[in-house]
N, CA, C and O atoms as a CHARMM CRD file, in Angstrom:
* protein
*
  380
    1    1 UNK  N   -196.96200  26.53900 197.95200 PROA 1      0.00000
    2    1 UNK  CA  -196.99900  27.21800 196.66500 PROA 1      0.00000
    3    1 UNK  C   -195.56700  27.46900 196.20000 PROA 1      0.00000
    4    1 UNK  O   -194.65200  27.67000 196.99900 PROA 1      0.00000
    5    2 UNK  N   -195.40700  27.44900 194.86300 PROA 2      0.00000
    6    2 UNK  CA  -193.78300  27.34900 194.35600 PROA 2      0.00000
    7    2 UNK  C   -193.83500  28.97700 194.29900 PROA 2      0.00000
    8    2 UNK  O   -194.86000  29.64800 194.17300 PROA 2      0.00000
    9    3 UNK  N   -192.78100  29.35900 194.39500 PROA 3      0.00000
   10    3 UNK  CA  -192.25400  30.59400 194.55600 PROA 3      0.00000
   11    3 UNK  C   -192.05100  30.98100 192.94100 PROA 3      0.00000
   12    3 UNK  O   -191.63600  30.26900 192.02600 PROA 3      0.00000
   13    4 UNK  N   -192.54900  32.53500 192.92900 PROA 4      0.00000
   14    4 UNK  CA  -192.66700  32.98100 191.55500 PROA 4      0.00000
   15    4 UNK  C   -191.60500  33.60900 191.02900 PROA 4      0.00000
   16    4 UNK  O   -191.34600  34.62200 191.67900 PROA 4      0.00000
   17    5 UNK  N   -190.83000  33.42000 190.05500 PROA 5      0.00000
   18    5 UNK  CA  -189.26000  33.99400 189.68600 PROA 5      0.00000
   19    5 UNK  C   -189.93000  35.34100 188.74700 PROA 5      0.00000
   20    5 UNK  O   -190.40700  35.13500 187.63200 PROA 5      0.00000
   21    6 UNK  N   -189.88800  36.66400 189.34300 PROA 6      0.00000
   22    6 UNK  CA  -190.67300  37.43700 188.59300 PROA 6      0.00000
   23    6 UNK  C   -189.40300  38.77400 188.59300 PROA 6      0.00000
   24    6 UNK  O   -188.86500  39.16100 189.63000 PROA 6      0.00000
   25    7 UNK  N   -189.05500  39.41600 187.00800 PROA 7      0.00000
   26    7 UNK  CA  -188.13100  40.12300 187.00800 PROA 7      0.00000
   27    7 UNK  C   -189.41900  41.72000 187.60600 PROA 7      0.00000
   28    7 UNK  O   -190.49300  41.92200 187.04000 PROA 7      0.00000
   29    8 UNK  N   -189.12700  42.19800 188.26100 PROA 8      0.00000
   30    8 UNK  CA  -189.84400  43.03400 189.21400 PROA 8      0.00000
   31    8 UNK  C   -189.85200  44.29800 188.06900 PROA 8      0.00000
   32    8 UNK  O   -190.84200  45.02300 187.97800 PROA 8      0.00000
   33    9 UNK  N   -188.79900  44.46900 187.31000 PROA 9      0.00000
   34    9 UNK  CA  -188.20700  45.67700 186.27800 PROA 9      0.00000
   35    9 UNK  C   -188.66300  45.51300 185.03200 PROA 9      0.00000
   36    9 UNK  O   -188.50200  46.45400 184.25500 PROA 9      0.00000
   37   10 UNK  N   -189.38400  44.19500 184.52200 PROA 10     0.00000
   38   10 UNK  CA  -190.05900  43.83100 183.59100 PROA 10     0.00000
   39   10 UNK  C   -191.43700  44.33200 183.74900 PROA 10     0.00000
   40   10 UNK  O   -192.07700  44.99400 182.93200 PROA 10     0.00000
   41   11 UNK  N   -191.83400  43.89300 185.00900 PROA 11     0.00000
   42   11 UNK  CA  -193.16100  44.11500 185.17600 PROA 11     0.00000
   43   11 UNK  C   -193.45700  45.88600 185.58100 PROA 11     0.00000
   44   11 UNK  O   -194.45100  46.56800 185.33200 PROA 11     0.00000
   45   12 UNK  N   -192.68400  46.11100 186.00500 PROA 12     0.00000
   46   12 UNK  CA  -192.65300  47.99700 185.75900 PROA 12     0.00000
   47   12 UNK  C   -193.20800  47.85700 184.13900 PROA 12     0.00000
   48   12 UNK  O   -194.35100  47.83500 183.68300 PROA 12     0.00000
   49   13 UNK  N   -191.97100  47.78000 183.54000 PROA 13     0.00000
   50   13 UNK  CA  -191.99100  48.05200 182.02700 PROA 13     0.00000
   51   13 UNK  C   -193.51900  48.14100 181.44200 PROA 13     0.00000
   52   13 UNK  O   -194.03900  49.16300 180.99600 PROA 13     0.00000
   53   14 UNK  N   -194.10900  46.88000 181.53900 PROA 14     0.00000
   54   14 UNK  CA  -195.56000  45.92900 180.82500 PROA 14     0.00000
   55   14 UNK  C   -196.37500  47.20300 181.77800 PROA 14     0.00000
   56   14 UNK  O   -197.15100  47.95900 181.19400 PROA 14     0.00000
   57   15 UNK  N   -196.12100  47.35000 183.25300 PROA 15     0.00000
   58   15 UNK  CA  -197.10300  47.98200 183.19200 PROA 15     0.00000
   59   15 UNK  C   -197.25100  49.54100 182.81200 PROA 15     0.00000
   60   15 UNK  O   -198.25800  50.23000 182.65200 PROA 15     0.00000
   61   16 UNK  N   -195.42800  49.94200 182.69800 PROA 16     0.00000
   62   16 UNK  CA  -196.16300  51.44300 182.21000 PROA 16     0.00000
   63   16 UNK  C   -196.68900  51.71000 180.61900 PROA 16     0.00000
   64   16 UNK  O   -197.14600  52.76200 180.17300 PROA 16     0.00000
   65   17 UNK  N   -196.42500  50.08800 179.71700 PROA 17     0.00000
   66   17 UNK  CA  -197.29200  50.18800 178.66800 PROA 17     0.00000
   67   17 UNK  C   -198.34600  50.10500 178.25100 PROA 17     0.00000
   68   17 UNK  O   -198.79100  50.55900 177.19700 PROA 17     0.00000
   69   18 UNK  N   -199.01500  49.31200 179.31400 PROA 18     0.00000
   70   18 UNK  CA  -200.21600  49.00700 179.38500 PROA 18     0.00000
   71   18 UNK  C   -201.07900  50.31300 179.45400 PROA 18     0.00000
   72   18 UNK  O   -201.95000  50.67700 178.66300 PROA 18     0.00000
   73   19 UNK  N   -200.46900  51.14700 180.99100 PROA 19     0.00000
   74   19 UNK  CA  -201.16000  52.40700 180.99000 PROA 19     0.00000
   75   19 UNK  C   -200.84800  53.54100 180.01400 PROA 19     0.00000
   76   19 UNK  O   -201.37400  54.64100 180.18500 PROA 19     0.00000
   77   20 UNK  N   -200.10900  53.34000 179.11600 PROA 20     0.00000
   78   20 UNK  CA  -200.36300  54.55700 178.22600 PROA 20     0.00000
   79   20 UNK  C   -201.34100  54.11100 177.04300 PROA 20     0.00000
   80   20 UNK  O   -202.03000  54.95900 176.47600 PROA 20     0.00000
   81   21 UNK  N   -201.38900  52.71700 176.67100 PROA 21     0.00000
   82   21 UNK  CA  -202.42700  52.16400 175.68300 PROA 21     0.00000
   83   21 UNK  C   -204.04500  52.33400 176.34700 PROA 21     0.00000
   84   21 UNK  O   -205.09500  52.09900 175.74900 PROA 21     0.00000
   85   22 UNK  N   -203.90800  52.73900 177.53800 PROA 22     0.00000
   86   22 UNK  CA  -204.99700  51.97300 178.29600 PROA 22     0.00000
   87   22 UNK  C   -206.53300  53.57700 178.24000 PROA 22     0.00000
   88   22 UNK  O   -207.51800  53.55100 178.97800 PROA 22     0.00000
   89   23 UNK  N   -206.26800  54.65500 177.25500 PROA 23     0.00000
   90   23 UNK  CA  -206.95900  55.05000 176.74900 PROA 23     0.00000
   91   23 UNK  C   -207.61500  55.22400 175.52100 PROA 23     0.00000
   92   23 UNK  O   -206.78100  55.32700 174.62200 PROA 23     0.00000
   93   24 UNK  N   -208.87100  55.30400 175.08200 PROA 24     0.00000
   94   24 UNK  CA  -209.48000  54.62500 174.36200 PROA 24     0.00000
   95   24 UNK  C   -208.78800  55.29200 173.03600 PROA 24     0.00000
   96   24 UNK  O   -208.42800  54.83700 171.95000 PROA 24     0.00000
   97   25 UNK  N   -208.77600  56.52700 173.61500 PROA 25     0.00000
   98   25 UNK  CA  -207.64000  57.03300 172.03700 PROA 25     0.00000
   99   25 UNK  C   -206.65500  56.87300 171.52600 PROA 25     0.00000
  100   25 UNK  O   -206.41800  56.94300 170.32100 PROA 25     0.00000
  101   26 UNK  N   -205.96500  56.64000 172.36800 PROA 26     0.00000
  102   26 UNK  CA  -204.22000  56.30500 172.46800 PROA 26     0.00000
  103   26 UNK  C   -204.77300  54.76100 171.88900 PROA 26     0.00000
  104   26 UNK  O   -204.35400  54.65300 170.73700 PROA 26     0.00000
  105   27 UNK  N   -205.45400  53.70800 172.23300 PROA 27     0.00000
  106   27 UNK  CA  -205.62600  52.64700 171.68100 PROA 27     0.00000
  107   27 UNK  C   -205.98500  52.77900 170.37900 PROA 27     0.00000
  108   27 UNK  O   -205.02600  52.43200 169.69000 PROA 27     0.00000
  109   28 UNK  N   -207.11400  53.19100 169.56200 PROA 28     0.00000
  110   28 UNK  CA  -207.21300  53.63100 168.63900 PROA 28     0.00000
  111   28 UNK  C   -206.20000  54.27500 167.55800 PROA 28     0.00000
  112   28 UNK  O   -206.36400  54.19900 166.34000 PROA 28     0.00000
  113   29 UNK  N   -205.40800  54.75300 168.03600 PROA 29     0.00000
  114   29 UNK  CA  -203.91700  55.35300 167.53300 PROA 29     0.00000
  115   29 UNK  C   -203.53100  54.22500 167.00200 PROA 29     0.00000
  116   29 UNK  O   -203.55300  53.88900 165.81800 PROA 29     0.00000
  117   30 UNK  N   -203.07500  53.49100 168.18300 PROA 30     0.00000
  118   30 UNK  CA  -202.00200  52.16400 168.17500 PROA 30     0.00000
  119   30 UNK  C   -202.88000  51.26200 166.87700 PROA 30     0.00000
  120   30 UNK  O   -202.60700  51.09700 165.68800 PROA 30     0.00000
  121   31 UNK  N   -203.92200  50.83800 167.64700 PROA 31     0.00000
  122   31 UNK  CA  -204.78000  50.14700 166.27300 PROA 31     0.00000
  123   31 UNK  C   -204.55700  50.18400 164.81500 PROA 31     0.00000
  124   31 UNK  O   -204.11900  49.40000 163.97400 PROA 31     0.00000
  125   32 UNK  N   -205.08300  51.55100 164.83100 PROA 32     0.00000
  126   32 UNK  CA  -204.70600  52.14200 163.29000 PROA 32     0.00000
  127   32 UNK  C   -203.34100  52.00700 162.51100 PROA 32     0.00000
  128   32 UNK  O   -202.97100  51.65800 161.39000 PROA 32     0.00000
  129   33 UNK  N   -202.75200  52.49200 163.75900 PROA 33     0.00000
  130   33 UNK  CA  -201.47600  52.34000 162.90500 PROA 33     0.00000
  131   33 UNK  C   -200.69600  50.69600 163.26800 PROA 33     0.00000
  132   33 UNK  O   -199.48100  50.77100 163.45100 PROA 33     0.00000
  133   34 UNK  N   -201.03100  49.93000 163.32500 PROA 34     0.00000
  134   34 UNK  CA  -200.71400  48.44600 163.34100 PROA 34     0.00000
  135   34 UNK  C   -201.57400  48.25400 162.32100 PROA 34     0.00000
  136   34 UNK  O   -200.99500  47.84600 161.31500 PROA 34     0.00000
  137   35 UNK  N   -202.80000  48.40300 162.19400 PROA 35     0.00000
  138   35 UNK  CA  -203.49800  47.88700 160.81300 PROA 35     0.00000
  139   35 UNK  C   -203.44800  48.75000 159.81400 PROA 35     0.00000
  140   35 UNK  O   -203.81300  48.17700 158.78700 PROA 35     0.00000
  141   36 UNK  N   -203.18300  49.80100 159.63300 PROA 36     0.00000
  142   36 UNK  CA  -202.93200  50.37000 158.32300 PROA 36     0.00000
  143   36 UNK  C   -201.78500  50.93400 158.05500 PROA 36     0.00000
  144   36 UNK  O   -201.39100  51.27800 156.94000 PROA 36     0.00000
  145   37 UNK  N   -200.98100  51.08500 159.52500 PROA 37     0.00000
  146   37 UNK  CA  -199.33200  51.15400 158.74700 PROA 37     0.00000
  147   37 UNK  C   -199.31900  52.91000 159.22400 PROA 37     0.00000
  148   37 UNK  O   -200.14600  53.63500 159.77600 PROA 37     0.00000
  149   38 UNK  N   -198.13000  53.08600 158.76600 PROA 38     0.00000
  150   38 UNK  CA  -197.50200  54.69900 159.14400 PROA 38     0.00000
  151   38 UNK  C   -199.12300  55.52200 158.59800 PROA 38     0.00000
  152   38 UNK  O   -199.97300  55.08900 157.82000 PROA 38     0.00000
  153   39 UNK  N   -199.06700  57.09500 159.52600 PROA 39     0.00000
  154   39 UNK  CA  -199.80500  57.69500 159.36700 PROA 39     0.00000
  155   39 UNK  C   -199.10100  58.86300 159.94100 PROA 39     0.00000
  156   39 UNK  O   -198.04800  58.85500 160.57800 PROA 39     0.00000
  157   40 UNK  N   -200.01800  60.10000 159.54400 PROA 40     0.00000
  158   40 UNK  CA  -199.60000  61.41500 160.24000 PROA 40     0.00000
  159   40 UNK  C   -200.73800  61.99900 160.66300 PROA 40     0.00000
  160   40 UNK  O   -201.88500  61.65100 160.37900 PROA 40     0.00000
  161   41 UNK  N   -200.24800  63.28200 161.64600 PROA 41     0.00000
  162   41 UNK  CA  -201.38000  63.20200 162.94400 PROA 41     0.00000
  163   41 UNK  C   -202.99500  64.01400 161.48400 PROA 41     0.00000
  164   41 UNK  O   -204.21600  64.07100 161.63600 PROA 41     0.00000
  165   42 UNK  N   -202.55200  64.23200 160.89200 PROA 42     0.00000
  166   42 UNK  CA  -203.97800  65.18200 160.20600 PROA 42     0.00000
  167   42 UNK  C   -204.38300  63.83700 159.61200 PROA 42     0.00000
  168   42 UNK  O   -205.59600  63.70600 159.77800 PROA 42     0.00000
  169   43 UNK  N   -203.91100  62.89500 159.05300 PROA 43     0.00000
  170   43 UNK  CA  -205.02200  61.91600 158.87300 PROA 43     0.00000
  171   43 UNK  C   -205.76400  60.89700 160.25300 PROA 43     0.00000
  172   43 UNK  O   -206.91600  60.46600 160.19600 PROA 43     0.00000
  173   44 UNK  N   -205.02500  60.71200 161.17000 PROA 44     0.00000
  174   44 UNK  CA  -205.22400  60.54400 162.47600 PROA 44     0.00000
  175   44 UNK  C   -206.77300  61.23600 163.19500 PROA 44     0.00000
  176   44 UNK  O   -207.77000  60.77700 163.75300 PROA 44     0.00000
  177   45 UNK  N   -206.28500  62.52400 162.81000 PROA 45     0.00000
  178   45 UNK  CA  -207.61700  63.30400 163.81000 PROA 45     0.00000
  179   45 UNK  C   -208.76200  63.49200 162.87500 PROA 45     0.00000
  180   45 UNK  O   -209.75600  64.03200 163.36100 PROA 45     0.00000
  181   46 UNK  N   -208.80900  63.08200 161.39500 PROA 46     0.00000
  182   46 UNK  CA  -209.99900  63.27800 161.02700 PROA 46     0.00000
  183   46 UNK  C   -210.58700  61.54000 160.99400 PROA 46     0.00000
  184   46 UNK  O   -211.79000  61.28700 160.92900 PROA 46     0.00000
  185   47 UNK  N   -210.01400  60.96100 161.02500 PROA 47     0.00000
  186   47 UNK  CA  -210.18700  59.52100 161.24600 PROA 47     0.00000
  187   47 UNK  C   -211.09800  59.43700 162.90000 PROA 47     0.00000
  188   47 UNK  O   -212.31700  59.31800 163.02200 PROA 47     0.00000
  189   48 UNK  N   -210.07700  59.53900 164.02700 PROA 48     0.00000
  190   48 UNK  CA  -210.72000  59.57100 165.37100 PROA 48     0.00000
  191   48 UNK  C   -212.19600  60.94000 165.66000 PROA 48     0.00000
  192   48 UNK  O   -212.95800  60.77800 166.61300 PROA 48     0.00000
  193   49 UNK  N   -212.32400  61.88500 164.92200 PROA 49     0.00000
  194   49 UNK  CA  -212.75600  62.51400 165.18400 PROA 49     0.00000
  195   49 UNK  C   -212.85500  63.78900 166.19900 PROA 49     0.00000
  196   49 UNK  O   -213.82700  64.46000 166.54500 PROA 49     0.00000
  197   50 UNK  N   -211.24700  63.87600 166.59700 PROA 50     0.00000
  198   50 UNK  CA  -210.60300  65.13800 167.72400 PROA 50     0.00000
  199   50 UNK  C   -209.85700  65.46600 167.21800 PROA 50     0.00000
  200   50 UNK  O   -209.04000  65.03500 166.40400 PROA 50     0.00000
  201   51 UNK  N   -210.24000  66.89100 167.99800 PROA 51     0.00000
  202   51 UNK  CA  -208.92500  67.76700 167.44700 PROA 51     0.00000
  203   51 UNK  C   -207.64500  67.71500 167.18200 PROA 51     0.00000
  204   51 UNK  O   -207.17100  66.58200 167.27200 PROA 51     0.00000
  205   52 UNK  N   -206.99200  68.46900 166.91500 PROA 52     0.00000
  206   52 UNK  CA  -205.59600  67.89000 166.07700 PROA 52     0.00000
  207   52 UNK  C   -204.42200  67.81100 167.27600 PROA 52     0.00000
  208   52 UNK  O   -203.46500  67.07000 167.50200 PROA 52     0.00000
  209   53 UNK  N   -205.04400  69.02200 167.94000 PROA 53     0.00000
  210   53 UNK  CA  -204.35700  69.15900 169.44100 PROA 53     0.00000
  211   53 UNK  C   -204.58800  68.11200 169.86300 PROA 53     0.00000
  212   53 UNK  O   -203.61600  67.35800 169.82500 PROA 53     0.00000
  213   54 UNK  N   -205.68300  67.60700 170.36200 PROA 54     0.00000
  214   54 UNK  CA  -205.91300  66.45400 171.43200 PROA 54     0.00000
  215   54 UNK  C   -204.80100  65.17800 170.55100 PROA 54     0.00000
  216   54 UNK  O   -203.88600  64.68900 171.21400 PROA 54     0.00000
  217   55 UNK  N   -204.94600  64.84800 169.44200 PROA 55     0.00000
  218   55 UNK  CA  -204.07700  63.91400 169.10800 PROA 55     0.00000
  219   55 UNK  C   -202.70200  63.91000 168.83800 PROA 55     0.00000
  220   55 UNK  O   -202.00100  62.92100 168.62400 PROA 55     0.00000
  221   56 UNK  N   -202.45900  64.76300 168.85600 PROA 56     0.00000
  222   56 UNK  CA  -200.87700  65.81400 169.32600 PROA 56     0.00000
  223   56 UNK  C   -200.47700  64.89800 170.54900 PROA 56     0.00000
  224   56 UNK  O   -199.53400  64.10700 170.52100 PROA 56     0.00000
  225   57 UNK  N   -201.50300  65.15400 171.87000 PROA 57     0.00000
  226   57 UNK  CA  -201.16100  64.86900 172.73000 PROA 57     0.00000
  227   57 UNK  C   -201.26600  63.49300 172.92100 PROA 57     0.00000
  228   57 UNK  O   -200.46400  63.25600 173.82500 PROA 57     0.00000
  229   58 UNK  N   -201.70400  62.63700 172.64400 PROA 58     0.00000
  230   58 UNK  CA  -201.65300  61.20700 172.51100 PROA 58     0.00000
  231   58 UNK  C   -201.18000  60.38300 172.35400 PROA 58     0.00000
  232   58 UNK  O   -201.15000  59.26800 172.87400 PROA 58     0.00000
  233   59 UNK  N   -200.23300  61.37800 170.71700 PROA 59     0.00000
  234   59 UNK  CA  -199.31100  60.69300 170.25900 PROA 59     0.00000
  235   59 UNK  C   -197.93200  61.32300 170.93000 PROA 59     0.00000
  236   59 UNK  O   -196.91600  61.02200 170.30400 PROA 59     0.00000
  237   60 UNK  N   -197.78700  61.92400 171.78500 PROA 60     0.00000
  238   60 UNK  CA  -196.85400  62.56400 172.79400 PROA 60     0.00000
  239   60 UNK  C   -196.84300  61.20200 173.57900 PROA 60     0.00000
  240   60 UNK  O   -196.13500  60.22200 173.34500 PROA 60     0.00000
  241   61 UNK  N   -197.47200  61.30900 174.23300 PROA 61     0.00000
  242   61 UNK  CA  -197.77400  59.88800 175.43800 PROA 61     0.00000
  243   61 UNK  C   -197.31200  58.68300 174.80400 PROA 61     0.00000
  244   61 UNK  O   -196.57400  57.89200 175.39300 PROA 61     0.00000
  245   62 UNK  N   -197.80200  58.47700 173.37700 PROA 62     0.00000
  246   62 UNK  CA  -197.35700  57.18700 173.39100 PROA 62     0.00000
  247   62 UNK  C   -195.82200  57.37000 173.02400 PROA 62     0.00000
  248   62 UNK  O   -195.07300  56.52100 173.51000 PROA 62     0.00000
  249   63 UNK  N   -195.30300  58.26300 172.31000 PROA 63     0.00000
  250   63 UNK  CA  -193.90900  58.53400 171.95300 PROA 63     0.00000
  251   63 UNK  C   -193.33600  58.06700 173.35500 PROA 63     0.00000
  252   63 UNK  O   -192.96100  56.89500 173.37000 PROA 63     0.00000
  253   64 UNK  N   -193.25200  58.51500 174.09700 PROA 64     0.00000
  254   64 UNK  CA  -192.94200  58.76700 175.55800 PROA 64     0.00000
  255   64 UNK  C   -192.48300  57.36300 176.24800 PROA 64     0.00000
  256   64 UNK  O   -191.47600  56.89800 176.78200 PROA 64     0.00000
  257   65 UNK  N   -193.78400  56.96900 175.92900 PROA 65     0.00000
  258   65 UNK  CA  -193.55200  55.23000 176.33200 PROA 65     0.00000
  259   65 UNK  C   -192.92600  54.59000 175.47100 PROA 65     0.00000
  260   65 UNK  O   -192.67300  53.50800 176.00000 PROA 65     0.00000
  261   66 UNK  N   -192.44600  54.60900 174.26700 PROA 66     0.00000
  262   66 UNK  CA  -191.58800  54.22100 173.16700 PROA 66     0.00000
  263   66 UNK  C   -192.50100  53.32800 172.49900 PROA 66     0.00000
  264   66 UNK  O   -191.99400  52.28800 172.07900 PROA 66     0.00000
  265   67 UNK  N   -193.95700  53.52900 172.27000 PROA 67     0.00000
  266   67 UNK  CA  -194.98900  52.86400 171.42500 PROA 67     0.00000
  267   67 UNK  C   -194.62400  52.91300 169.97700 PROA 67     0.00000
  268   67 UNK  O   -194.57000  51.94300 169.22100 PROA 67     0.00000
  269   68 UNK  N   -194.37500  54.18800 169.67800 PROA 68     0.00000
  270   68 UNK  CA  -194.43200  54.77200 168.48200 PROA 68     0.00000
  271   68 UNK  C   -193.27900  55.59300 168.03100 PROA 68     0.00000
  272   68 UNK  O   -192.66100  56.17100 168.92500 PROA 68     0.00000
  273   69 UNK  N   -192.93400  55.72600 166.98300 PROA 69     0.00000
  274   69 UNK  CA  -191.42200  56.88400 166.46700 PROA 69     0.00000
  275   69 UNK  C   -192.34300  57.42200 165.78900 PROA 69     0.00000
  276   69 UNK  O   -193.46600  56.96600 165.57200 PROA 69     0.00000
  277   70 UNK  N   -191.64900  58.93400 165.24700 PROA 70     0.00000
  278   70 UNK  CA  -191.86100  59.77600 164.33000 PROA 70     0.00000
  279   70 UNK  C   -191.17400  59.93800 163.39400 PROA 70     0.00000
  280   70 UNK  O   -190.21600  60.51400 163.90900 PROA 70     0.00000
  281   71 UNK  N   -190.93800  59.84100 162.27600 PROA 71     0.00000
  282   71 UNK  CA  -190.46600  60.57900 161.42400 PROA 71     0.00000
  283   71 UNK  C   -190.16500  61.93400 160.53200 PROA 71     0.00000
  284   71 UNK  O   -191.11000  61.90000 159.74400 PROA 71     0.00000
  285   72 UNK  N   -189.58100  62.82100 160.28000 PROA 72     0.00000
  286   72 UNK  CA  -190.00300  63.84500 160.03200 PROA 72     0.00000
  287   72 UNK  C   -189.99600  63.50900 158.26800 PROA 72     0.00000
  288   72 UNK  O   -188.98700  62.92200 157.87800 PROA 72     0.00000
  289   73 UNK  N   -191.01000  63.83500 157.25500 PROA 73     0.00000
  290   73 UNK  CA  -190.91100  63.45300 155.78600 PROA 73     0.00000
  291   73 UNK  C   -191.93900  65.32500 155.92800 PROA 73     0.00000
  292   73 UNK  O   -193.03800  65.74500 156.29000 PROA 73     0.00000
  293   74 UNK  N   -190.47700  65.91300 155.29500 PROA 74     0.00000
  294   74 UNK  CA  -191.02200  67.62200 154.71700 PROA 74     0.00000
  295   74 UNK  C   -191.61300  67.91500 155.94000 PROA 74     0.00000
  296   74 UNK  O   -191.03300  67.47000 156.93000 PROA 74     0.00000
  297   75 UNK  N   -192.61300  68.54900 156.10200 PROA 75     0.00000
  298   75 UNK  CA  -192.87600  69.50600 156.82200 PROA 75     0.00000
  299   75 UNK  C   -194.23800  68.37300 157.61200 PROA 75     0.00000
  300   75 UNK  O   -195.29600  68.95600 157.85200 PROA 75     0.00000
  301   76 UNK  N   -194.18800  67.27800 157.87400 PROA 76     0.00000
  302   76 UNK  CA  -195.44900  66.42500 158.25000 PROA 76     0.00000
  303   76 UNK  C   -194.18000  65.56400 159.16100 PROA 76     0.00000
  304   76 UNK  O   -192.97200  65.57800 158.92500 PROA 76     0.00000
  305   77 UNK  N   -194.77000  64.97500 160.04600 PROA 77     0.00000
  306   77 UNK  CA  -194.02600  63.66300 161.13800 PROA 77     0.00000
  307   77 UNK  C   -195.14500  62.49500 160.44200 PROA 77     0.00000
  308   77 UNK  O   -196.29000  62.72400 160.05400 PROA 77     0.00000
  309   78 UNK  N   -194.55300  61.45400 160.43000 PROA 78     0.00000
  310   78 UNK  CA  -194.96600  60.09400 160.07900 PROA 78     0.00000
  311   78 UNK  C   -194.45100  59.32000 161.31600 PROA 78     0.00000
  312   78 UNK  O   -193.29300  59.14400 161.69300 PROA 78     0.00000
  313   79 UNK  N   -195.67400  58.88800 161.86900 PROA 79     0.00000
  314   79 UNK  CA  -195.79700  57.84200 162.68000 PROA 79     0.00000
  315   79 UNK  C   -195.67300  56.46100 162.85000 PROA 79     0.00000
  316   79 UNK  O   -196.43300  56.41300 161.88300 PROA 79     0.00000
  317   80 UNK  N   -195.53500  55.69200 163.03300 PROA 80     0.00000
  318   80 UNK  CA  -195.29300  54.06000 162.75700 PROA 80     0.00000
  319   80 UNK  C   -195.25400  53.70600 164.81500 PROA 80     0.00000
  320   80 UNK  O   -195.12900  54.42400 165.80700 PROA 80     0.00000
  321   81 UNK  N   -195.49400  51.80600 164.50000 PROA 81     0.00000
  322   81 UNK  CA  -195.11300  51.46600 165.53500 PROA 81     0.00000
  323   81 UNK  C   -193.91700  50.88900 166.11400 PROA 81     0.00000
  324   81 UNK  O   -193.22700  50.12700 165.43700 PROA 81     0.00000
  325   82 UNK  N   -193.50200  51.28800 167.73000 PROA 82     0.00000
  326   82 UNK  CA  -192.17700  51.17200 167.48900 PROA 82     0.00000
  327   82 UNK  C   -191.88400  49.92600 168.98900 PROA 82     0.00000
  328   82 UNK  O   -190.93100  49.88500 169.76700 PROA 82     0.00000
  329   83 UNK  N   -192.79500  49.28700 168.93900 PROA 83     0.00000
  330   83 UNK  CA  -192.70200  48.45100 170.17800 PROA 83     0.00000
  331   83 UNK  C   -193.73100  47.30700 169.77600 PROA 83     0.00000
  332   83 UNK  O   -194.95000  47.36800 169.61100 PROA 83     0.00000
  333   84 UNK  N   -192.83600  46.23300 169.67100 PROA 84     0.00000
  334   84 UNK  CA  -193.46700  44.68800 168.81400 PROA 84     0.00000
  335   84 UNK  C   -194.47100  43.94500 170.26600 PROA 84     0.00000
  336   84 UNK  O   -195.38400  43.13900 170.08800 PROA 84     0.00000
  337   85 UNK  N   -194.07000  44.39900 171.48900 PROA 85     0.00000
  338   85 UNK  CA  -194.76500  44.21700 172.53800 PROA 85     0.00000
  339   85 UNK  C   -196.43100  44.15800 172.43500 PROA 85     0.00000
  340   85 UNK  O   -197.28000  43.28100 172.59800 PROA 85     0.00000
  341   86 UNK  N   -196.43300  45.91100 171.98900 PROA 86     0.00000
  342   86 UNK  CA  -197.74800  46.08600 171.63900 PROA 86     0.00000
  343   86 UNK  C   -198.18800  46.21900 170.22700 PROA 86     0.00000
  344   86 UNK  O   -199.31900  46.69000 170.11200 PROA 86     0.00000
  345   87 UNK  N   -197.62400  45.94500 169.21900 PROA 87     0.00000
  346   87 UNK  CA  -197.81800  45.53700 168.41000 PROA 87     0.00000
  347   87 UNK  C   -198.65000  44.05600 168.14200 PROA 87     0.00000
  348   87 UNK  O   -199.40100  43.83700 167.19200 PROA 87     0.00000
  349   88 UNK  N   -198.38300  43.32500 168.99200 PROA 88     0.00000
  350   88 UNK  CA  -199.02400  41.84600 169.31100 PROA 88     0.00000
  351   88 UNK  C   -200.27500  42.02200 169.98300 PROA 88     0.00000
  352   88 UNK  O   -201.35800  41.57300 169.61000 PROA 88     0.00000
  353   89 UNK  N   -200.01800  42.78500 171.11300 PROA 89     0.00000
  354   89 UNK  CA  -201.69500  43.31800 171.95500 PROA 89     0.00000
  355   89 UNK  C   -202.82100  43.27900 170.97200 PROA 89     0.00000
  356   89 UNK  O   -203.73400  42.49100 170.72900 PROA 89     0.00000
  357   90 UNK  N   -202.41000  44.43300 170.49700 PROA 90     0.00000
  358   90 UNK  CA  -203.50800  44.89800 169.20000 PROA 90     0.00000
  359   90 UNK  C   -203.64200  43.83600 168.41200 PROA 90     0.00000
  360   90 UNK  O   -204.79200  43.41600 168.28500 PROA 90     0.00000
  361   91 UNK  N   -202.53300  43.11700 167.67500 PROA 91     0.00000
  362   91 UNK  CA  -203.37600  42.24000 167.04300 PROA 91     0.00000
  363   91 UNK  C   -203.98400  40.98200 167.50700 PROA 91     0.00000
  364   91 UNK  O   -204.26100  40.24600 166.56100 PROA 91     0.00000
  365   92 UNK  N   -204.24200  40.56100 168.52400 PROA 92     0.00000
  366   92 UNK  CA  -204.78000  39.87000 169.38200 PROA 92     0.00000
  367   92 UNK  C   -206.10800  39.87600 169.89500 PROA 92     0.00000
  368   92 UNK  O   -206.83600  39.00800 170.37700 PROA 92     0.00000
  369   93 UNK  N   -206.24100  41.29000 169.62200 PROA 93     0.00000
  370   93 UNK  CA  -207.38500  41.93100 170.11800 PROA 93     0.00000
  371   93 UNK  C   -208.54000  41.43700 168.87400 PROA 93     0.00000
  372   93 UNK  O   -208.40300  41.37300 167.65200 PROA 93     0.00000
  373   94 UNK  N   -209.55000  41.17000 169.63900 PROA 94     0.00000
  374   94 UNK  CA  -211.17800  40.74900 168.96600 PROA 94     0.00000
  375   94 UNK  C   -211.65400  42.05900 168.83700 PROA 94     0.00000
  376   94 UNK  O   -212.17600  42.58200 169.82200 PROA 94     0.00000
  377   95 UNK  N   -211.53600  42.82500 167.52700 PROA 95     0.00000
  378   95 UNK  CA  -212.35100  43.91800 167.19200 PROA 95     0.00000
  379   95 UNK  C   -213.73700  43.93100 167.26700 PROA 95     0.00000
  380   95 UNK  O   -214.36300  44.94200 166.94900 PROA 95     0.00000
């Protein structure tokens, strides 16, 4: 078998993105905002249907993993996606 040239620090990377997408909400997040573009968390949580807290925290996680930036516009954060990685996932994906 040929020996696999695998950057070991890449594959960290993929996988700690994988696991922050890898809940159904946090996916849903990402979704949304790849198909409809910047959003903020109060249109977010009446869209998903949870609390504003719970999507607070979601979009914490994905911040975290560098999925997503915030913006601050007045007194609201605007969301967008901030990693073309998973930006491709999602649209790949068979809805």
């Amino acid at each position: 078998m040929e020996e696999l040239n695998v950057n070991a620090q890449a594959l960290v990377e993929y996988a700690n993105v994988l696991k922050a997408i890898s809940h159904p909400a946090r996916l849903c997040i990402v979704k949304g905002l790849v198909k409809e573009g910047p959003s903020n968390v109060s249109n977010m949580h009446v869209c998903l249907e949870l609390a504003q807290s719970t999507v607070s925290q979601h979009l914490s996680r994905l911040k975290s993993a560098g999925i997503i930036k915030g913006e601050r516009n007045g007194t609201e954060i605007i969301y967008s996606i901030d990693n073309d990685f998973v930006a491709e996932i999602v649209k790949n994906m068979n809805d």
